[in-house]
PAGU-702844 format. One record per atom (N, C-alpha, C): chain; x, y, z; atom name; residue number from 1. Coordinates in steps of 0.1 Angstrom, whole numbers. Atoms other than C-alpha are relative to their C-alpha. Layout:
BEGIN
LUMPA  mol  px  py  pz  atom  seq
LUMPA  A  X  Y  Z  CA  NUM .
...
! end
This chain:
BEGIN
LUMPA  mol  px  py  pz  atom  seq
LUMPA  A  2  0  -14  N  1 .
LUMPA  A  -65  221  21  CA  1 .
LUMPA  A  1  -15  5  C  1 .
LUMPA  A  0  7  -5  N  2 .
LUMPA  A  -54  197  41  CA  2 .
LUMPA  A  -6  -10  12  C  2 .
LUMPA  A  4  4  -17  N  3 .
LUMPA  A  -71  171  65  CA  3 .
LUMPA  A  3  -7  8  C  3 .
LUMPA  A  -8  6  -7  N  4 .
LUMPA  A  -57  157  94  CA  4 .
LUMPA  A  -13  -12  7  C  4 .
LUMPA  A  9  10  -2  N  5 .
LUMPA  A  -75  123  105  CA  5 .
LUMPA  A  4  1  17  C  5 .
LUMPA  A  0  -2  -13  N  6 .
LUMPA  A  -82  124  143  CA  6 .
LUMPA  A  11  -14  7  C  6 .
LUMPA  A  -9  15  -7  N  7 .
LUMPA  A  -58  98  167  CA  7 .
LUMPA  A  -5  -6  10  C  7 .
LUMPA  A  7  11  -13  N  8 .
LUMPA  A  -76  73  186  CA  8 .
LUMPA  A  9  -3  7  C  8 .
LUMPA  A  -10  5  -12  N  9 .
LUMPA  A  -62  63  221  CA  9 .
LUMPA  A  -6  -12  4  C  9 .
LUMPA  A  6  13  -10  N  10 .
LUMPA  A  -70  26  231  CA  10 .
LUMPA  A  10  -2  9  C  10 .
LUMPA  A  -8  10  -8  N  11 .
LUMPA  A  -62  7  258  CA  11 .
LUMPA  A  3  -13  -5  C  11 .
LUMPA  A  -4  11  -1  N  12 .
LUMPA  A  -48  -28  257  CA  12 .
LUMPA  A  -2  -6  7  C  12 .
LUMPA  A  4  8  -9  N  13 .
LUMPA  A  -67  -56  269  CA  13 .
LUMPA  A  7  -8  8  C  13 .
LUMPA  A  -8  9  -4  N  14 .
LUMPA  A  -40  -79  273  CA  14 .
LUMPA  A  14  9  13  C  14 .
LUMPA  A  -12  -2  -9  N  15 .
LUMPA  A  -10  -55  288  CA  15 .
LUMPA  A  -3  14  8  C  15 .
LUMPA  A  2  -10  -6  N  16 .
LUMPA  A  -31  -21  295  CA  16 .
LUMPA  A  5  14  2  C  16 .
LUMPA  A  -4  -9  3  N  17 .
LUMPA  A  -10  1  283  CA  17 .
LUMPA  A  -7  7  -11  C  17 .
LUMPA  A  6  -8  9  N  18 .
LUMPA  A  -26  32  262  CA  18 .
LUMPA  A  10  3  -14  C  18 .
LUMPA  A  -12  3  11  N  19 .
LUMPA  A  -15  30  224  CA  19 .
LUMPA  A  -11  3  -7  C  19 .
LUMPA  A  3  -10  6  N  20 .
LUMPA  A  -24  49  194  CA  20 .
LUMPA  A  3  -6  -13  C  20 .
LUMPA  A  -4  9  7  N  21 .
LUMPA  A  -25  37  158  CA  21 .
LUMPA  A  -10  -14  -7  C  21 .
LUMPA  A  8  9  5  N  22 .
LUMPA  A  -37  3  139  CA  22 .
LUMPA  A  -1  -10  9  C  22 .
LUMPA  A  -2  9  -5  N  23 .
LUMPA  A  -42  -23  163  CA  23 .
LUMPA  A  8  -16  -8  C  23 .
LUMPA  A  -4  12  4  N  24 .
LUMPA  A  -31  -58  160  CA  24 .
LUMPA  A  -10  -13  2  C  24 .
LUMPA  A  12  9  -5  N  25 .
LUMPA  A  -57  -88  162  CA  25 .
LUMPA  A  10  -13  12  C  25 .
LUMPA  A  -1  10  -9  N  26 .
LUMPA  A  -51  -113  194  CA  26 .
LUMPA  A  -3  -14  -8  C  26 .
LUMPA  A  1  13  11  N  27 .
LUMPA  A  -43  -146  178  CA  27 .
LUMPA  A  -8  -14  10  C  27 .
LUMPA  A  13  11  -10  N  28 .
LUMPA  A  -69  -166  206  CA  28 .
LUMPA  A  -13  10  -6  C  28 .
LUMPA  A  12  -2  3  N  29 .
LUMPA  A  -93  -144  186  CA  29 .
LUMPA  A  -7  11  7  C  29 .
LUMPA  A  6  -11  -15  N  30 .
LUMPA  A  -102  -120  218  CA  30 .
LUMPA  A  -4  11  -6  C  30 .
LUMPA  A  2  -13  6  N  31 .
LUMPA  A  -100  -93  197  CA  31 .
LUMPA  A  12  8  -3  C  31 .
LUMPA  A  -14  -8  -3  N  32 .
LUMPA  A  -76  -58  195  CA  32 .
LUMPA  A  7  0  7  C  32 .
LUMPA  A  -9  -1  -6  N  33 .
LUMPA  A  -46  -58  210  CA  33 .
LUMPA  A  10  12  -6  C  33 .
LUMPA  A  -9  -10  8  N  34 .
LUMPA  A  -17  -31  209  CA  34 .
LUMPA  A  6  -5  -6  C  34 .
LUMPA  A  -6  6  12  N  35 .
LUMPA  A  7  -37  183  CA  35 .
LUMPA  A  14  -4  8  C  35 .
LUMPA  A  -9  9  -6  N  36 .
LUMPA  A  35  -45  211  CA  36 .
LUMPA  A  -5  -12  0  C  36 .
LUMPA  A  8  16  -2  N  37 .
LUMPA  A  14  -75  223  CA  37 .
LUMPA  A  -1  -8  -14  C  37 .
LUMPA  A  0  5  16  N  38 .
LUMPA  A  5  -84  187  CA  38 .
LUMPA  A  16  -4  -6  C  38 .
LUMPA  A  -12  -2  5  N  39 .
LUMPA  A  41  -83  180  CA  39 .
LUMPA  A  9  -10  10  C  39 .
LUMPA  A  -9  15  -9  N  40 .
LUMPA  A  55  -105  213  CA  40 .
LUMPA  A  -9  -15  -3  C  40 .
LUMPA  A  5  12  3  N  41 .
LUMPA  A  26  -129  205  CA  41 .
LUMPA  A  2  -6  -15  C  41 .
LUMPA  A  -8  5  11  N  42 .
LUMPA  A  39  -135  172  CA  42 .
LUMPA  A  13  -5  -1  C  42 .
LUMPA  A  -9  4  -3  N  43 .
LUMPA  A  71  -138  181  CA  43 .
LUMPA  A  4  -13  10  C  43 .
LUMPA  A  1  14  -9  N  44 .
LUMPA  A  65  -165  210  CA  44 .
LUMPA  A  -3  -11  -4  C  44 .
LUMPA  A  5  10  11  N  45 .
LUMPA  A  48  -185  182  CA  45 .
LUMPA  A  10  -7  -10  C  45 .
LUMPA  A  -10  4  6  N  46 .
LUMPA  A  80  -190  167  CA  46 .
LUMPA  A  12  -6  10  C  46 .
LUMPA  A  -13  5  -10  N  47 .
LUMPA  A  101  -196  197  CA  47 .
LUMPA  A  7  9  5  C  47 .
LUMPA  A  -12  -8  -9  N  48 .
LUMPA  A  118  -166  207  CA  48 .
LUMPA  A  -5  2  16  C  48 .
LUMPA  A  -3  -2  -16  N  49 .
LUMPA  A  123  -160  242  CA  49 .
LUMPA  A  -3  16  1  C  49 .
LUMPA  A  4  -10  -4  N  50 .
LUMPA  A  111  -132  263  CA  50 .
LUMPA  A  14  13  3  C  50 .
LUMPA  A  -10  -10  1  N  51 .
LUMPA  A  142  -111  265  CA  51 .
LUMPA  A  4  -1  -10  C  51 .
LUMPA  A  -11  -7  11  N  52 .
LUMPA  A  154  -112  229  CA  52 .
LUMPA  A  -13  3  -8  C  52 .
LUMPA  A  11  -8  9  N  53 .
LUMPA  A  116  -99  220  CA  53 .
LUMPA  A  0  14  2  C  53 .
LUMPA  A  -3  -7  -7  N  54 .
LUMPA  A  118  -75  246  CA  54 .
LUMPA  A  17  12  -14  C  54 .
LUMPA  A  -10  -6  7  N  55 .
LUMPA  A  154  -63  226  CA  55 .
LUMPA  A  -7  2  -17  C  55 .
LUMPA  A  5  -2  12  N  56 .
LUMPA  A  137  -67  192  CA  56 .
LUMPA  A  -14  14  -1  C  56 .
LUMPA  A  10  -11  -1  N  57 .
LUMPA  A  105  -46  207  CA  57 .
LUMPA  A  9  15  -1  C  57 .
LUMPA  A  -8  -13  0  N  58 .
LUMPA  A  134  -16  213  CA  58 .
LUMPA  A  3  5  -7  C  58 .
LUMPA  A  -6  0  15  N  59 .
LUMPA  A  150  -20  180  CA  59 .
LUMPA  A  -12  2  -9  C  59 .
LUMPA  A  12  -4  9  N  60 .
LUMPA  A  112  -16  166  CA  60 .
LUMPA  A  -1  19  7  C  60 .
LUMPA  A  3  -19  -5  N  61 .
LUMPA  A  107  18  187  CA  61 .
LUMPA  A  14  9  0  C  61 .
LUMPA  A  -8  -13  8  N  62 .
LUMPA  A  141  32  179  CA  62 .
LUMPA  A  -3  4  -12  C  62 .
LUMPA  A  2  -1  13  N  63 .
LUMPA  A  135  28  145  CA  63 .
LUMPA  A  -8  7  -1  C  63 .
LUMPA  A  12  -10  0  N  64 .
LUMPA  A  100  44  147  CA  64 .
LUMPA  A  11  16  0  C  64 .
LUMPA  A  -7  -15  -7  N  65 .
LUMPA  A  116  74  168  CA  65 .
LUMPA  A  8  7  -11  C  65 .
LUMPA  A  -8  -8  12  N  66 .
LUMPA  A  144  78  142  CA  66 .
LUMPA  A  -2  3  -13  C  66 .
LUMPA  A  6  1  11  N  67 .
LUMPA  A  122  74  114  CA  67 .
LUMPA  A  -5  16  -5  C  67 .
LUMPA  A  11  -14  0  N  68 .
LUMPA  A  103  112  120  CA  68 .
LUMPA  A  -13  -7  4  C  68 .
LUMPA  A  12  5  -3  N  69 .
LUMPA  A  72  92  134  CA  69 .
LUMPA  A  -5  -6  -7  C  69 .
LUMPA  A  2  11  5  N  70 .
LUMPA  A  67  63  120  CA  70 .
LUMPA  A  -2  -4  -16  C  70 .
LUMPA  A  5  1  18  N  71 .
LUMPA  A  69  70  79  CA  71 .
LUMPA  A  16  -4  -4  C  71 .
LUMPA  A  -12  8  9  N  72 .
LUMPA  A  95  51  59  CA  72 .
LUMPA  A  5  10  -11  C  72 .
LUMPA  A  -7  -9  4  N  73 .
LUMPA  A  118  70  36  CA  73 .
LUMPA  A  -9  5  -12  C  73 .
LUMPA  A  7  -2  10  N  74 .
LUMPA  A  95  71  9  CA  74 .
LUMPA  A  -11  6  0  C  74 .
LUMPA  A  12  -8  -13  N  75 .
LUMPA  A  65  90  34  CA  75 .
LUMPA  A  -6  -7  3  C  75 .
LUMPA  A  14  5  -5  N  76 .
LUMPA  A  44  63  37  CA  76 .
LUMPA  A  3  -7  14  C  76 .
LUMPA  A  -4  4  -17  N  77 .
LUMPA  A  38  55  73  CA  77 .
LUMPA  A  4  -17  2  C  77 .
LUMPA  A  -4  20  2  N  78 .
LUMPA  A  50  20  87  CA  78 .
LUMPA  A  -14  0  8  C  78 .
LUMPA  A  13  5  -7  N  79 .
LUMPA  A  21  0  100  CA  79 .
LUMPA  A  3  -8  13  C  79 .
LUMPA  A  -3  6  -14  N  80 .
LUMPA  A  33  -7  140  CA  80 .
LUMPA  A  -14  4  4  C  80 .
! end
């Protein structure tokens, strides 16, 4: 028998969009953030620019999408 683990919905302090999943920690410390945010603020930390994260953020959610919901070929889920 199988158990299925419930899916939490948070909000997102920073951008307030509702997101589902492991968060990401806010690198000023604040706390959770969704795992976009967590993901442009790491990226800004290196230098990219707001439109080629924006394109990288896409390229992460096709991937998901095309994935079957977010598990890698192998089943284990990705951690976005």
């Amino acid at each position: 028998m199988s158990e299925k683990k419930a899916t939490r919905q948070a909000a997102c302090p920073k951008c307030g969009k509702a997101y589902t999943g492991r968060p990401a920690t806010a690198r000023d410390g604040s706390g959770p953030i969704c795992p976009d945010c967590g993901t442009r603020e790491a990226l800004e930390s290196i230098g990219v620019g707001a439109d080629e994260q924006e394109r990288i953020l896409e390229t992460i959610h096709r991937c998901h999408a095309q994935s079957g919901g977010g598990r890698s070929r192998s089943g284990r889920p990705f951690a976005f």
